[in-house]
C-alpha positions in Angstrom: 11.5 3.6 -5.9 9.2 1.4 -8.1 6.0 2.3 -10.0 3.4 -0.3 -8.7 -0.1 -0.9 -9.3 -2.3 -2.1 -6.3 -6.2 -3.6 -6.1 -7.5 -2.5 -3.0 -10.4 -5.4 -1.8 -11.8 -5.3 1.4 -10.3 -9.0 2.0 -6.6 -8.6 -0.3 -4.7 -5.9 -1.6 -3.4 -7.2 -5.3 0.0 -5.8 -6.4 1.6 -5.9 -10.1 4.5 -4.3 -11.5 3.3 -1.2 -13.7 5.3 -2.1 -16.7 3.7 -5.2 -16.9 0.1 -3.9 -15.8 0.3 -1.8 -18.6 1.7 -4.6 -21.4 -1.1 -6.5 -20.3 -3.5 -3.4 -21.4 -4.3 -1.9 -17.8 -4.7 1.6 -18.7 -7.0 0.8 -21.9 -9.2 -2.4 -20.2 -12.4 -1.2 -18.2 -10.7 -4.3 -15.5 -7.8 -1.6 -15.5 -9.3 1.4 -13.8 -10.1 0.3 -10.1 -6.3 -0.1 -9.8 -3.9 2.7 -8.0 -0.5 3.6 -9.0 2.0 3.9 -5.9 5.7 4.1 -5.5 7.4 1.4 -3.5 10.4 0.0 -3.1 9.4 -3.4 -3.2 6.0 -5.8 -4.0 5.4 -6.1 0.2 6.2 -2.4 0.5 3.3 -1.2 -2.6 1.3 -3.8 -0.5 1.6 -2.5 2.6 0.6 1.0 1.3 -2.4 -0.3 -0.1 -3.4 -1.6 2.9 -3.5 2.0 3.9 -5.4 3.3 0.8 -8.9 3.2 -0.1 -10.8 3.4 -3.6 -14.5 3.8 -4.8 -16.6 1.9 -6.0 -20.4 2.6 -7.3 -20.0 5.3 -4.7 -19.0 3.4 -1.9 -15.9 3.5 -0.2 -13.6 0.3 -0.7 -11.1 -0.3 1.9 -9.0 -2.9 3.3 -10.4 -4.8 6.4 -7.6 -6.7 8.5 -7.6 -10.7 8.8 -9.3 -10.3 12.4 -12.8 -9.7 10.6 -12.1 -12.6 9.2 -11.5 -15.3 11.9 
């Protein structure tokens, strides 16, 4: 398993490797801390779980709405 870090928005889930979130300052950046860690073994796999996951946001709940609110 791999250390991820995912961007849950209600239209895309982001994904980036953790080693290179971090070298690009992640944990010390204010940008940094509406991202999740999870363990994955692959980019689609951390994506798929943040599909699952929610975060919040100015007290509201930030979740992942499927392409068919979309169309």
């Amino acid at each position: 398993m791999n250390a991820y870090m995912v961007l849950i928005q209600p239209w895309a889930v982001y994904v980036k490797d953790r080693a290179f979130f971090v070298q690009q300052g992640g944990l010390r950046e204010p940008w940094g801390k509406a991202w999740r860690r999870v363990r994955a073994s692959s980019v689609e796999a951390a994506r798929s779980k943040g599909k699952k996951m929610y975060r919040f946001e100015g007290g509201k709940k930030v979740q992942f709405k499927h392409e068919e609110a979309y169309s």
